[in-house]
C-alpha positions as CSV (number, residue, x, y, z in Angstrom):
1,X,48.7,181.4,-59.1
2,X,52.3,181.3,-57.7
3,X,53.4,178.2,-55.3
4,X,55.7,179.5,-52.4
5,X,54.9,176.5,-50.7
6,X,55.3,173.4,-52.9
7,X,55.3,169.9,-51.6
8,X,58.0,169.2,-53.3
9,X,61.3,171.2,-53.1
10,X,64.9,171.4,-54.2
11,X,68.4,171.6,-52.4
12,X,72.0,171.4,-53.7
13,X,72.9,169.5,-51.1
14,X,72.4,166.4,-48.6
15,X,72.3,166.8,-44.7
16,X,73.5,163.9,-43.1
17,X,71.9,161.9,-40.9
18,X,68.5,161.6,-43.2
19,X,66.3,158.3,-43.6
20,X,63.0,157.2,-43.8
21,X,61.8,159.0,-40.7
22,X,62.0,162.8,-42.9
23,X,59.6,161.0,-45.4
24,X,56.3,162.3,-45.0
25,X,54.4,162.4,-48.6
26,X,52.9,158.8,-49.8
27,X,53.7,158.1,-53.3
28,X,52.1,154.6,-54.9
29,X,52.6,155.5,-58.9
30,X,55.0,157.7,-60.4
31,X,52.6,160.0,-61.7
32,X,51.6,161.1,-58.7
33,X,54.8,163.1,-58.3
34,X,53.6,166.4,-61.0
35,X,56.0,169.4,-59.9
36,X,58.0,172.6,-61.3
37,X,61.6,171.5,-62.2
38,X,64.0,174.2,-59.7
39,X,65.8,175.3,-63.0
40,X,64.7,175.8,-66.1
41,X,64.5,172.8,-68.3
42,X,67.2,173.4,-70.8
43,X,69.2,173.4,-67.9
44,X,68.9,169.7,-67.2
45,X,70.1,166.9,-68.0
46,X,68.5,163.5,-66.3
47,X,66.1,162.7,-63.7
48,X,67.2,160.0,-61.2
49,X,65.7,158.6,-58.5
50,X,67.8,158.3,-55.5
51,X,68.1,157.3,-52.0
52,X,67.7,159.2,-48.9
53,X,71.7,159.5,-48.4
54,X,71.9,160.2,-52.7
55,X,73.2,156.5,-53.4
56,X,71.6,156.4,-57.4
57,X,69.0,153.6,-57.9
58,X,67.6,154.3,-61.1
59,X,67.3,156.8,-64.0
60,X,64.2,158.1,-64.9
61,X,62.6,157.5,-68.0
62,X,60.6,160.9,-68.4
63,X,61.5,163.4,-70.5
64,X,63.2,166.6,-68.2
65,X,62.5,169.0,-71.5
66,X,59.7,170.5,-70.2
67,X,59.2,172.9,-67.0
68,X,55.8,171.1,-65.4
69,X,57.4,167.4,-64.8
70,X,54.6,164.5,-64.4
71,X,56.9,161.4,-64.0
72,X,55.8,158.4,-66.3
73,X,58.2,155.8,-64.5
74,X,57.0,152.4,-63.1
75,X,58.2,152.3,-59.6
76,X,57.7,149.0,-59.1
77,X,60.5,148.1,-61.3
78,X,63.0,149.4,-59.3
79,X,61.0,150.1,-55.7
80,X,60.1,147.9,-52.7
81,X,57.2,149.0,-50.5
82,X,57.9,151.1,-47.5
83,X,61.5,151.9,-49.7
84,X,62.1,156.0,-50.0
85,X,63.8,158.0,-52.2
86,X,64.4,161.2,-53.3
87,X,64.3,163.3,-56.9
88,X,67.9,164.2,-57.9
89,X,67.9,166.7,-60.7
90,X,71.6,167.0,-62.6
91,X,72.1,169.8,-64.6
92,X,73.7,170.3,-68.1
93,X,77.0,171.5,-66.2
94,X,78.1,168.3,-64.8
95,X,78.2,170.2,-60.9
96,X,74.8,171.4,-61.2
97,X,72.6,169.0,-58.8
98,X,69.8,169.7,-57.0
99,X,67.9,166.9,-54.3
100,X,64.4,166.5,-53.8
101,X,62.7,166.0,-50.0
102,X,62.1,162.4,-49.6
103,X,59.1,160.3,-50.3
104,X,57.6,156.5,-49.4
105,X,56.8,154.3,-52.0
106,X,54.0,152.7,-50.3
107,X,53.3,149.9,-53.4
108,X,49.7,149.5,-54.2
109,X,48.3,150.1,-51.3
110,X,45.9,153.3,-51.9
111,X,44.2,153.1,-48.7
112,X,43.9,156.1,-46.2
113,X,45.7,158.3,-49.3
114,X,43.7,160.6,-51.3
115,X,45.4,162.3,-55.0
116,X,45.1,165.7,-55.3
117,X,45.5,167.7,-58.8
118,X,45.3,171.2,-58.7
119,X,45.5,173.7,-60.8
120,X,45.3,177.0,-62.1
121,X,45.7,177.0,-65.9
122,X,45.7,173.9,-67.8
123,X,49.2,174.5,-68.3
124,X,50.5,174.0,-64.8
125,X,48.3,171.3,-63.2
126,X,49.7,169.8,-60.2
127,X,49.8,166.4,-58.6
128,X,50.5,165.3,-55.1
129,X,49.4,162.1,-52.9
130,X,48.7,162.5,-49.1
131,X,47.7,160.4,-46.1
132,X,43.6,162.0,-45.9
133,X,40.7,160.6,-45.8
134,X,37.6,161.9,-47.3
135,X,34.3,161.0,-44.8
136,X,31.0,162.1,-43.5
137,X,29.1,163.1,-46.5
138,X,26.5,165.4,-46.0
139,X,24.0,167.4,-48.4
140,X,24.8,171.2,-48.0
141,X,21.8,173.2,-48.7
142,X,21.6,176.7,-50.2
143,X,17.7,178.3,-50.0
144,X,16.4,181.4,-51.7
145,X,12.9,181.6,-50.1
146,X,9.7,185.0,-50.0
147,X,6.8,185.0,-48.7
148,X,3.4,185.9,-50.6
149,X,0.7,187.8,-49.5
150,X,-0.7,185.4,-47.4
151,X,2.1,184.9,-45.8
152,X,2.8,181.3,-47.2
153,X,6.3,181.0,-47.5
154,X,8.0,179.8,-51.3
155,X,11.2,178.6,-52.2
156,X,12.9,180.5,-55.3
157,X,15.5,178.6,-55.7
158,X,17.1,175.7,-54.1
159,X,20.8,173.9,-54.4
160,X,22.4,171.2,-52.9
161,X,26.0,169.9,-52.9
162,X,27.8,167.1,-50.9
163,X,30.0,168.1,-48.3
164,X,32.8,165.8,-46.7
165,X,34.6,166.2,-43.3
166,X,38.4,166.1,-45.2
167,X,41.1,164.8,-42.3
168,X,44.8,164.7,-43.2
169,X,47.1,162.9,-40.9
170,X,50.6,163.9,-38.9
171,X,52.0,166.3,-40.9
172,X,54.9,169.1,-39.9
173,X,53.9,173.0,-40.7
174,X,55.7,173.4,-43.8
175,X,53.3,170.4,-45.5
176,X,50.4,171.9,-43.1
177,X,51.2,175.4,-45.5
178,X,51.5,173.2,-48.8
179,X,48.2,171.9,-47.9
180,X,46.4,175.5,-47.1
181,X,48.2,176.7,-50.4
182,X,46.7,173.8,-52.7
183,X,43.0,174.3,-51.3
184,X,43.4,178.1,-52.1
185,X,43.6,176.8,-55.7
186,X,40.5,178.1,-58.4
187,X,40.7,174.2,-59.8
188,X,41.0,170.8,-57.1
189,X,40.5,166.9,-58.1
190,X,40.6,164.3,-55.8
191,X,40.1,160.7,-57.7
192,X,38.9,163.2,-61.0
193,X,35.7,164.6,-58.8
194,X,36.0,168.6,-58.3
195,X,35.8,170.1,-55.2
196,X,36.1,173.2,-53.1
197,X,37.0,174.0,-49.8
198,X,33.8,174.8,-47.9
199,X,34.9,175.0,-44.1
200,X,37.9,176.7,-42.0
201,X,41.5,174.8,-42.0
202,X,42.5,173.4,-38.4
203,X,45.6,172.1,-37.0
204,X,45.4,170.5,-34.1
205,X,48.3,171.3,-32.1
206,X,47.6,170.5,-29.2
207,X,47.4,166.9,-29.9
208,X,50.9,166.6,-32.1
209,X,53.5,163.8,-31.7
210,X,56.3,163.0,-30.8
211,X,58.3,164.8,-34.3
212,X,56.0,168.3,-33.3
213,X,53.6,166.9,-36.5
214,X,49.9,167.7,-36.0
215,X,47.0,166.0,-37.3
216,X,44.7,169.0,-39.6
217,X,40.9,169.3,-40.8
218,X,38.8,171.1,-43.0
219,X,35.4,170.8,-45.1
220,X,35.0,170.1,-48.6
221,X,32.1,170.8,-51.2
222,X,31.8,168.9,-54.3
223,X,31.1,171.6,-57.3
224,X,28.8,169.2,-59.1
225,X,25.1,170.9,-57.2
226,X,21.3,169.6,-57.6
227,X,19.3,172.6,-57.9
228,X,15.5,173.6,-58.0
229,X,13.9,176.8,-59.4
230,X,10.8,178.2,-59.6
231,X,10.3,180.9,-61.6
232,X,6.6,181.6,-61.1
């Protein structure tokens, strides 16, 4: 399944003007930045992280060889909380640069953040860490019933599967679309328990801030299902 709306995306340039107040994805370990590099990976040299204006604060560690990155680098080595930063990719011709959107490093703090991995081969499994929250379990019951001869009704078969309320925070449409784009994926993890997207995706614009950024909702199903069957 192509991506034409990634969370993460390249430029060649810097606008000016650009701080902490464009960072809108939550990052608290560096592996929970896994994207697809904007060139192909011969075609790059390093991997450094950067700041919001490009001023280099570090060179990554991982390996830029391969065309599905999943960063291995400890952030707190290099990263205060609430600090941001951006990807900057440099090519094998000295020139060739491309800058990442900007993300939060937001320490250890896990809370109110959910990680999604998605995928749709094992090959290209994706990672990215939001401001969500997962809530409101309830069981989500499919019936297959008939009724006998003497009108007693039966139940053929029975399953049931947890479904969560999933709420993301102020986000602006283009994440909004990242988001609808990762649910549409065959394969979703959050905290390594699969789900799928059970209910209709809402933005609530009518309630957005001051940036334009509207809260969103939807309703996900876990896969794993408790089911009954009687095969009299």
């Amino acid at each position: 399944m192509d991506k034409k709306h990634p969370f993460i995306w390249f430029t060649d340039s810097i606008e000016d003007g650009c701080d902490c107040s464009d960072a809108v994805l939550p990052v608290v370990l560096g592996s929970d930045l896994v994207f697809q590099l904007p060139i192909t990976a011969s075609g790059v040299s390093v991997i450094n992280f950067v700041t919001p204006s490009g001023k280099h604060i570090e060179i990554s560690k991982t390996d830029p060889t391969r065309q599905i990155i999943s960063l291995n680098d400890d952030l707190r080595e290099f990263l205060a909380k609430g600090d941001c930063f951006r990807l900057h990719i440099r090519g094998v011709v000295f020139e060739a640069n491309w800058y990442s959107n900007i993300f939060m490093y937001v320490g250890c703090e896990v809370e109110n953040t959910l990680l999604f991995e998605y995928w749709s081969n094992d090959a290209e499994r994706f990672k990215t860490r939001l401001s969500a929250k997962l809530y409101n379990p309830n069981p989500l019951t499919e019936k297959e019933k008939y009724t006998d001869a003497n009108a007693f009704v039966h139940t053929r078969k029975k399953q049931r599967r947890k479904q969560f309320e999933l709420e993301f925070d102020f986000y602006p449409e283009s994440i909004h679309d990242s988001i609808q784009e990762m649910l549409c994926f065959p394969n979703l993890e959050i905290d390594g328990i699969r789900y799928f997207e059970s209910g209709d995706y809402r933005i609530n614009w009518e309630n957005e801030d001051e940036r334009g950024f509207a809260k969103a909702s939807t309703q996900l199903s876990e896969q794993e299902v408790m089911q009954f069957t009687n095969c009299q």
